[in-house]
C-alpha positions as CSV (number, residue, x, y, z in Angstrom):
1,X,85.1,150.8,68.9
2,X,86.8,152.3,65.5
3,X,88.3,155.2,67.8
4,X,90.2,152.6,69.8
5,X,91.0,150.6,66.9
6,X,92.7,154.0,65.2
7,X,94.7,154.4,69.0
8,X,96.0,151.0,69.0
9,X,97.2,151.5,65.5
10,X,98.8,154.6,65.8
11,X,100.3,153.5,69.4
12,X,101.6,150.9,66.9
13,X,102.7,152.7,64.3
14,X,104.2,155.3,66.9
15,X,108.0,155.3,65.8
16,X,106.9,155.5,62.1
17,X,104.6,159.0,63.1
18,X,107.8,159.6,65.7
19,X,110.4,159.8,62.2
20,X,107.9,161.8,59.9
21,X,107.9,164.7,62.9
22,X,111.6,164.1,63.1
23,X,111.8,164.8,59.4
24,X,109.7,167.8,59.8
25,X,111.1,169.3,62.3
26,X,114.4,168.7,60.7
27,X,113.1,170.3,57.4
28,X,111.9,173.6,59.3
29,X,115.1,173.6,61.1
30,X,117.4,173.5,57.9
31,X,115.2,176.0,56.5
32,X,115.3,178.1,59.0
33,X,118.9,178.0,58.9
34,X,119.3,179.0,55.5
35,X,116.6,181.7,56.2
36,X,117.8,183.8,59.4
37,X,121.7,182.7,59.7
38,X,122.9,182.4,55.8
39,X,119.8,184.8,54.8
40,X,120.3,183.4,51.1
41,X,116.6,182.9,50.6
42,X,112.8,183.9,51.8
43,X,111.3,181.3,54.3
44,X,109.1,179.9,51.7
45,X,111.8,179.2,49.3
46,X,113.5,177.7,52.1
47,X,110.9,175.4,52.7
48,X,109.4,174.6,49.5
49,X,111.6,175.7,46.9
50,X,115.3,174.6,48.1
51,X,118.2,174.4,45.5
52,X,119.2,170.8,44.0
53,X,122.2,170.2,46.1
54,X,120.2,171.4,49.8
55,X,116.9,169.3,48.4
56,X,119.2,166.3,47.8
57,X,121.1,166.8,51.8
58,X,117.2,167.3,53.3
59,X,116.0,164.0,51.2
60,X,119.2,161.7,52.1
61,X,118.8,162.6,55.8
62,X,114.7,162.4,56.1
63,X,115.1,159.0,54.3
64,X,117.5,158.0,56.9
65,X,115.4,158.7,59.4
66,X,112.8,157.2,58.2
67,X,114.7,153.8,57.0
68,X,115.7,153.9,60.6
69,X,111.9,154.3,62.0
70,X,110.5,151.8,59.5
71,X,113.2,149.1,61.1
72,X,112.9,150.0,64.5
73,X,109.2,149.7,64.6
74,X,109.4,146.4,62.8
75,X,111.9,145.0,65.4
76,X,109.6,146.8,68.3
77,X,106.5,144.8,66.6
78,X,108.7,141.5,66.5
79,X,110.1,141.6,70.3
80,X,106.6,142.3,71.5
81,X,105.0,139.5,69.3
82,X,107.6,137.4,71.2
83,X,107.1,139.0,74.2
84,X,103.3,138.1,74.0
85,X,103.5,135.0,73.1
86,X,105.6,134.1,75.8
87,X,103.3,136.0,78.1
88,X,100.5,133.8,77.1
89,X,102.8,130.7,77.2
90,X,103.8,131.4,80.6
91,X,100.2,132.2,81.7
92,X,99.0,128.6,80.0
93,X,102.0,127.2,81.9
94,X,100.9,128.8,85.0
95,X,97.6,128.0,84.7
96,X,97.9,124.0,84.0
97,X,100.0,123.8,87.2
98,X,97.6,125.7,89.5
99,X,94.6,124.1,88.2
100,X,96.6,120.4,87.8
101,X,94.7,117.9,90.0
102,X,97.6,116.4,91.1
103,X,99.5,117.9,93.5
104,X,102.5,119.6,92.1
105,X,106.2,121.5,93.5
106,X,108.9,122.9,91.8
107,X,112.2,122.1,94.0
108,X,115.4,123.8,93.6
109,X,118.7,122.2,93.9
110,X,119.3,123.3,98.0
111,X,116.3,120.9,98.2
112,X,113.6,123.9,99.0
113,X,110.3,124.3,97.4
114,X,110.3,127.0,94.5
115,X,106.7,127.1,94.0
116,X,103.6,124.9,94.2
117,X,100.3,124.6,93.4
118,X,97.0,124.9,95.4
119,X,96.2,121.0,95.0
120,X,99.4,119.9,96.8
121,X,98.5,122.9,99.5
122,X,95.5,120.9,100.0
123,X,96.9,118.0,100.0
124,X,100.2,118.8,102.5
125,X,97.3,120.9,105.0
126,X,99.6,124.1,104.9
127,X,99.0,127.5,103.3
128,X,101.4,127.9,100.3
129,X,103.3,131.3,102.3
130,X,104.3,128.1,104.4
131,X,105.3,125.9,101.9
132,X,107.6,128.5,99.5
133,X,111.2,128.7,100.7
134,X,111.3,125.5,103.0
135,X,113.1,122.3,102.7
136,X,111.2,119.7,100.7
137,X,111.3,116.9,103.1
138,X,110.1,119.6,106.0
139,X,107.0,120.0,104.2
140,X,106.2,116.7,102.8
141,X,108.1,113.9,104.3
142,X,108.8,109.9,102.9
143,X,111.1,107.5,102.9
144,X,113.4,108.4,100.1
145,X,114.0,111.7,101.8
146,X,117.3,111.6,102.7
147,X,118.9,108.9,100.9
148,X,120.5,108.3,97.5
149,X,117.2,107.2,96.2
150,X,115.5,110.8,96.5
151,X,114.2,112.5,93.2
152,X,116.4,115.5,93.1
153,X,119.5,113.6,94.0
154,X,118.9,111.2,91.3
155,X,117.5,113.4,88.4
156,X,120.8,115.6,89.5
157,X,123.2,112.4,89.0
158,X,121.3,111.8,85.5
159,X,118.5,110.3,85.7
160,X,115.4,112.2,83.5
161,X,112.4,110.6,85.0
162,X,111.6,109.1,88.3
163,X,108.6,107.3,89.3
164,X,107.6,105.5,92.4
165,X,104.6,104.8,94.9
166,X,105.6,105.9,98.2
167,X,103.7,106.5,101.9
168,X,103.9,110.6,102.4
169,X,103.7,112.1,105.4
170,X,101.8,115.5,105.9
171,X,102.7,118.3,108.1
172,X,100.2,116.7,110.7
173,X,101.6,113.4,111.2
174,X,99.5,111.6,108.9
175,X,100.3,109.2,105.8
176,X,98.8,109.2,102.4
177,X,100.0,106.7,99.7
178,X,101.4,109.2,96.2
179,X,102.5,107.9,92.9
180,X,105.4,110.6,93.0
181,X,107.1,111.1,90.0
182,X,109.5,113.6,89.2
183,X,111.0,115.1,86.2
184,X,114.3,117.6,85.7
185,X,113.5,121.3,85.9
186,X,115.7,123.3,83.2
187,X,116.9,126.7,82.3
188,X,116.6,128.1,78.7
189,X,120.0,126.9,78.4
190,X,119.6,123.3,79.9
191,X,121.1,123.8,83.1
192,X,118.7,121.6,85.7
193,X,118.0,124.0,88.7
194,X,116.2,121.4,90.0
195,X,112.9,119.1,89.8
196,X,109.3,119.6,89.0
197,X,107.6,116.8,91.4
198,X,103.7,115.2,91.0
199,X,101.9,113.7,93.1
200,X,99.2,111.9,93.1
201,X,96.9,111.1,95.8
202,X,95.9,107.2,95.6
203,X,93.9,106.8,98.8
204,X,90.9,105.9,97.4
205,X,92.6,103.6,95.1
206,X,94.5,101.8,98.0
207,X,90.9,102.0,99.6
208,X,89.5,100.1,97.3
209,X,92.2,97.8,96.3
210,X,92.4,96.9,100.7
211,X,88.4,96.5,100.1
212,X,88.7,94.2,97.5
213,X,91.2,92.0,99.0
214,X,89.6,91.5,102.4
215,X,86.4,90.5,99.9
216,X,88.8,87.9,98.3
217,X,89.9,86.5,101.5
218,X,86.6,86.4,103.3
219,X,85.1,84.5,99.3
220,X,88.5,82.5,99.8
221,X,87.5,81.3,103.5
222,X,83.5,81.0,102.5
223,X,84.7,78.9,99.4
224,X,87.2,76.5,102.0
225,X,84.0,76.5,104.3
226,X,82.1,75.3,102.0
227,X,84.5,72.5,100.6
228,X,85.2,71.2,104.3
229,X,81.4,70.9,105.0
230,X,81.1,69.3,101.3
231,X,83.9,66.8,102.5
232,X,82.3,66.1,105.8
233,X,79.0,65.5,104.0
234,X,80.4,63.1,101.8
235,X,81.7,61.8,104.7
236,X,78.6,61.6,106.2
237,X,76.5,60.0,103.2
238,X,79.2,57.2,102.3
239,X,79.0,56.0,106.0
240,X,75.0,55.8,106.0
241,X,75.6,54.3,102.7
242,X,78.1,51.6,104.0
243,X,76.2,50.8,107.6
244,X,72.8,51.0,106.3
245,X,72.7,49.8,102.6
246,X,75.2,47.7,103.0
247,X,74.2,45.8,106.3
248,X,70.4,45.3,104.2
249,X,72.4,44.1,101.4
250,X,73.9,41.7,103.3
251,X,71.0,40.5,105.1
252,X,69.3,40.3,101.9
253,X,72.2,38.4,100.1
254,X,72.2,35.9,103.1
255,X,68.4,35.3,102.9
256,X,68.8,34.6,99.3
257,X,71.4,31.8,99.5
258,X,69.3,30.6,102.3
259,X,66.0,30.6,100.2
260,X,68.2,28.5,97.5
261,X,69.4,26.1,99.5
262,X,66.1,25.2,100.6
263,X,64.3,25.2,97.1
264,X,63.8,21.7,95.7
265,X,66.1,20.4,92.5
266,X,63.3,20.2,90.4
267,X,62.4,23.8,90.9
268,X,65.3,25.0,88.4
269,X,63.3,27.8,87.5
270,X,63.8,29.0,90.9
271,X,67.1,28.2,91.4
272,X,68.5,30.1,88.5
273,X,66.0,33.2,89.7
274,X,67.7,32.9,93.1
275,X,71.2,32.9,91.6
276,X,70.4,35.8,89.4
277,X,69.1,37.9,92.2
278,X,72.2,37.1,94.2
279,X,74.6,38.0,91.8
280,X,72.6,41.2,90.8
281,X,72.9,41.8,94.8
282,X,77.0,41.2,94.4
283,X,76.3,43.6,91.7
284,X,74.8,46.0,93.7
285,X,77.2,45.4,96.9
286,X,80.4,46.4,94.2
287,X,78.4,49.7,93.3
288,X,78.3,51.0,96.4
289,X,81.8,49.9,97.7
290,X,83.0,52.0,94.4
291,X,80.3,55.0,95.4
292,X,81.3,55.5,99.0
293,X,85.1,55.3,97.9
294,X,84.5,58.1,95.7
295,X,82.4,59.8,98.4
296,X,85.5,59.3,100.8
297,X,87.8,56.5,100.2
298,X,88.6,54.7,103.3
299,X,92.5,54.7,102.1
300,X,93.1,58.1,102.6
301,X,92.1,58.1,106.5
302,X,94.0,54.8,107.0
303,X,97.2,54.7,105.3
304,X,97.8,58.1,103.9
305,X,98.0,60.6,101.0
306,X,100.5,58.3,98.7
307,X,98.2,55.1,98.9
308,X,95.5,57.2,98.0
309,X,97.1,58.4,95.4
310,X,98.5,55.1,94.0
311,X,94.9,53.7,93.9
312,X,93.4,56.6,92.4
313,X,95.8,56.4,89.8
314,X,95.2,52.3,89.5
315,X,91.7,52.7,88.9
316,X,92.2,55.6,86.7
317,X,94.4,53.2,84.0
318,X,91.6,50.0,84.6
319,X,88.4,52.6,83.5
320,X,90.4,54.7,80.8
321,X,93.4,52.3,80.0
322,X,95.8,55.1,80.4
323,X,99.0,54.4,82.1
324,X,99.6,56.4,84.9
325,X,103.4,56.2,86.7
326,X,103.7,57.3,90.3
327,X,106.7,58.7,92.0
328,X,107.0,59.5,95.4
329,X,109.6,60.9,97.9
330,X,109.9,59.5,100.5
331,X,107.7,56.7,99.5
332,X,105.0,57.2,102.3
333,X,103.2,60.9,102.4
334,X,101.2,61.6,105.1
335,X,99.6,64.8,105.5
336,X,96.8,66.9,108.0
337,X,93.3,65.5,106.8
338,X,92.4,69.0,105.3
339,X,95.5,69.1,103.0
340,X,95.2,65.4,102.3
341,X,91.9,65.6,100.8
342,X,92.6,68.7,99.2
343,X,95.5,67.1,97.3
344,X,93.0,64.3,96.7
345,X,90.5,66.4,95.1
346,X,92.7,68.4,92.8
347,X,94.1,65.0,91.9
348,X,91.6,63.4,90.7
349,X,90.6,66.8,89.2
350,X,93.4,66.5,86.9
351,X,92.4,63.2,86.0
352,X,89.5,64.0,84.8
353,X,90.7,66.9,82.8
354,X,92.6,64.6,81.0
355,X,90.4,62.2,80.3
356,X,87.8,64.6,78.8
357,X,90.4,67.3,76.7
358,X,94.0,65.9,76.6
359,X,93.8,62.4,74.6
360,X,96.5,61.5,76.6
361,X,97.8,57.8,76.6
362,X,100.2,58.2,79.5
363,X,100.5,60.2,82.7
364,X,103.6,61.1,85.5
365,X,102.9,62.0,88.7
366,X,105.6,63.1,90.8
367,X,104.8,63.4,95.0
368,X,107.7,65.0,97.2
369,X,107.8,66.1,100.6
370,X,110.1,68.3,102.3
371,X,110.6,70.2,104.9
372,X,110.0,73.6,103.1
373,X,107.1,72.3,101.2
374,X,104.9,69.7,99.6
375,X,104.9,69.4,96.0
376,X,102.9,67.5,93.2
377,X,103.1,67.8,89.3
378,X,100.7,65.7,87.1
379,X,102.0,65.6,83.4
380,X,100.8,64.1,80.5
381,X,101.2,63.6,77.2
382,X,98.7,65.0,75.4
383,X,97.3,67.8,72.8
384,X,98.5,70.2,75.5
385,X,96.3,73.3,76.4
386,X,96.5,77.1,76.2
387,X,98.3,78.5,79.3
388,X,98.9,82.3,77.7
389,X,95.4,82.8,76.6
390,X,92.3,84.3,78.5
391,X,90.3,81.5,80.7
392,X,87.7,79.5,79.5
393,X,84.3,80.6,80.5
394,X,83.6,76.9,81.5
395,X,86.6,76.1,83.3
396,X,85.3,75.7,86.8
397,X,87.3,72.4,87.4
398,X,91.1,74.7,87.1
399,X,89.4,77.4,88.8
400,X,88.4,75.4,92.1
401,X,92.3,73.8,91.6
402,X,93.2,77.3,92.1
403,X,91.1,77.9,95.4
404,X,92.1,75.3,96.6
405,X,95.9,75.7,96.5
406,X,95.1,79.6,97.3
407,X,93.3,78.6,100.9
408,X,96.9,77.1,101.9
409,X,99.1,79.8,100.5
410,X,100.2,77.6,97.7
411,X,100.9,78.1,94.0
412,X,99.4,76.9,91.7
413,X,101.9,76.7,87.9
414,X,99.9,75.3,84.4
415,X,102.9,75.1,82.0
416,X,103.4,72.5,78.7
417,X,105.0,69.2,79.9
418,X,108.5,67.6,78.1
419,X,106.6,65.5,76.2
420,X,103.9,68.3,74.5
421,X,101.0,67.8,76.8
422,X,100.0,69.8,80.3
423,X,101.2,69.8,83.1
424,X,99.9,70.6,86.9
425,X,102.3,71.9,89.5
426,X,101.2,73.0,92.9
427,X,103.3,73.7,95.8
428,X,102.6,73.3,99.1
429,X,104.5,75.9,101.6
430,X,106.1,74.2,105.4
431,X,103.6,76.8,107.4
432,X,100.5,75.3,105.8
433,X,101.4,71.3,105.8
434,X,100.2,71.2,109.5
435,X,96.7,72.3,109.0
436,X,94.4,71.3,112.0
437,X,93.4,68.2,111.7
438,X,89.3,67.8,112.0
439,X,88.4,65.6,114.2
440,X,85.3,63.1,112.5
441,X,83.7,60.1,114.4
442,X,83.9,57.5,112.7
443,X,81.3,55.2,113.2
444,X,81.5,51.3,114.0
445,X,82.2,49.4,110.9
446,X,83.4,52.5,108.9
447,X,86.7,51.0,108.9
448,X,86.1,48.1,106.7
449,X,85.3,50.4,103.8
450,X,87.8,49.5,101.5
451,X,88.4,50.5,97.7
């Protein structure tokens, strides 16, 4: 180990050793000289003993050569410091873009592949001896290839960076989705010779995100499922609630009046028992009108979306005493069952929001219809709410709003209203406002069901 250390420093040190024997040999020369041709002198005074003037000649030109041997090595050292370093540089270079796990390709300016790296081999299907020397888009085809949009023309017209998601095609015929992005390749000097190109193979990701949409749509049509058999049981439950309470109700009320009418005057403690059942049967008779109109309120299915709304909104102000204003264009909306109720629900959705968070003592509500779309904003004037910030954990109510509007392709906007409180805008689109219409029985007597 210390030999090879010695070698290395002597292969180092090789013009310094290369101008002492130079020196030598020059001494033993000039000696000689003055020895055999001007025979002024024995070889050992020639060598070792020469006169002032000689001594001084030898000494200039020995320190010449070896001023000359001491610089040269030191440049010599310096260019192959440099010379190693960019070695290594190039091999670290080399090395990140073979081993990159993206797929990468240097492109000249004649649009042909310079080099690339085993990753986009794999990821092309072709050998890199095939790949080296081809036209770019012959290799690995999309399509910005042959248009002013393509990398290379645009980093050549200026631009320094280019990124994009784009469908590649492979040398077989088939299509995998890349982020491409592509940056200027330069010369020591700056001159662009063309473009270093990434890209990244986003299969799995498109996978995944194709996954996870078909999941959405299938919770979307589970969640509209789930509302229509929700509305249907309501439905259901306000007409047994109607026919059958209301029919013993009735019966009961009549046998009530007839078992006053029938009690004698002086029986007053009767009477007034009589009367107070009958009114706590009025009572009762009121409850369940106001029940099965919540259920499913008769109004909707007879006379359409806008009365609905209108009395909605009029019992709204008579149990909160907030004014609510309707507008309506034209002044009768009628829509597909589905999408009436739907409006309906998210309707009185609002309602409640702002009886429980806005402290609001007014409220606009502003119905159009036309024939690009349906539209309905509910404003109020209120403390407002947050609209920028993250979701409430708890707020189920604007979250069912949302699948709603979503299971007709509509959107769904939460903004601050003119006058500093929320406001509710949904929209509606033409293709949607003729859902199929279900069709219910309606049983005998379902019709008199009135708010």
């Amino acid at each position: 180990m210390r030999g090879n250390y010695n070698f290395w420093r002597m292969r180092e040190n090789s013009l310094i050793i290369g101008g002492i024997v130079i020196s030598v040999i020059f001494w033993l020369l000039e000696s000689s000289n003055h020895v055999f041709f001007l025979a002024d002198s024995s070889l050992f005074e020639a060598v070792f003993a020469p006169t002032w003037h000689e001594l001084w000649m030898r000494l200039t030109v020995v320190g010449a050569f070896m001023a000359f041997a001491f610089i040269a090595n030191r440049i010599v050292k310096a260019r192959r410091r440099a010379e190693d370093a960019a070695t290594r540089a190039l091999t670290e270079v080399d090395q990140v873009f073979q081993t990159a796990a993206d797929g990468m390709r240097i492109v000249g300016r004649d649009f042909r592949v310079l080099r690339a790296n085993s990753t986009f081999a794999n990821l092309v299907g072709l050998p890199k001896r095939e790949i080296i020397g081809r036209k770019c888009h012959e290799v690995f085809w999309g399509d910005r290839c042959d248009t002013p949009e393509c990398p290379l023309t645009r980093v050549l017209n200026g631009d320094q960076d280019v990124e994009y998601d784009a469908d590649k095609v492979r040398s077989d015929g088939t299509s995998v989705p890349c982020i491409v992005s592509a940056t200027p390749y330069r010369r020591p000097d700056g001159t662009i010779v063309g473009i270093v190109e990434d890209f990244r193979d986003i299969s799995e990701r498109k996978r995944a995100e194709r996954d996870l949409k078909e999941s959405g749509e299938r919770l979307r049509e589970l969640t509209a499922h789930l509302q229509s058999i929700r509305e249907e049981e309501r439905s259901r439950i306000a007409r047994e609630i109607h026919d059958e309470l209301g029919q013993v109700l009735t019966a009961l009320s009549l046998d009530v009046r007839w078992l006053q009418k029938r009690l004698q005057a002086a029986r007053s403690d009767l009477q007034k028992k009589t009367r107070s059942m009958g009114e706590l049967i009025t009572t009762t008779v009121k409850s369940i009108s106001r029940i099965c109109s919540e259920l499913r309120p008769a109004i909707l299915d007879d006379v359409g979306l806008s009365a609905a709304i209108e009395w909605q909104a009029d019992e709204f102000t008579s149990r909160t005493g907030i004014a609510c204003n309707i507008q309506t264009e034209p002044p009768e909306i009628r829509l597909s069952e589905e999408l009436s109720v739907a409006i309906f629900r998210i309707f009185q959705e609002a309602l409640t929001n702002i009886v429980r968070h806005a402290q609001a003592s007014e409220v606009e509500v502003w119905l159009r219809l036309t024939p690009s779309d349906f539209s309905m904003r509910v404003s109020d004037d209120g403390i407002g709410m947050e609209v920028t910030g993250p979701q409430k954990v708890n707020s189920f109510g604007l979250l069912g709003v949302k699948e709603r509007v979503r299971g007709f392709d509509g959107e769904l906007t939460v903004c601050a209203s003119d006058k500093g409180g929320a406001c509710l805008d949904i929209v509606i689109p033409a293709p949607k406002l003729e859902a199929r219409n279900k069709e219910v029985h309606v049983p005998a007597g379902h019709a008199a069901q009135r708010p």
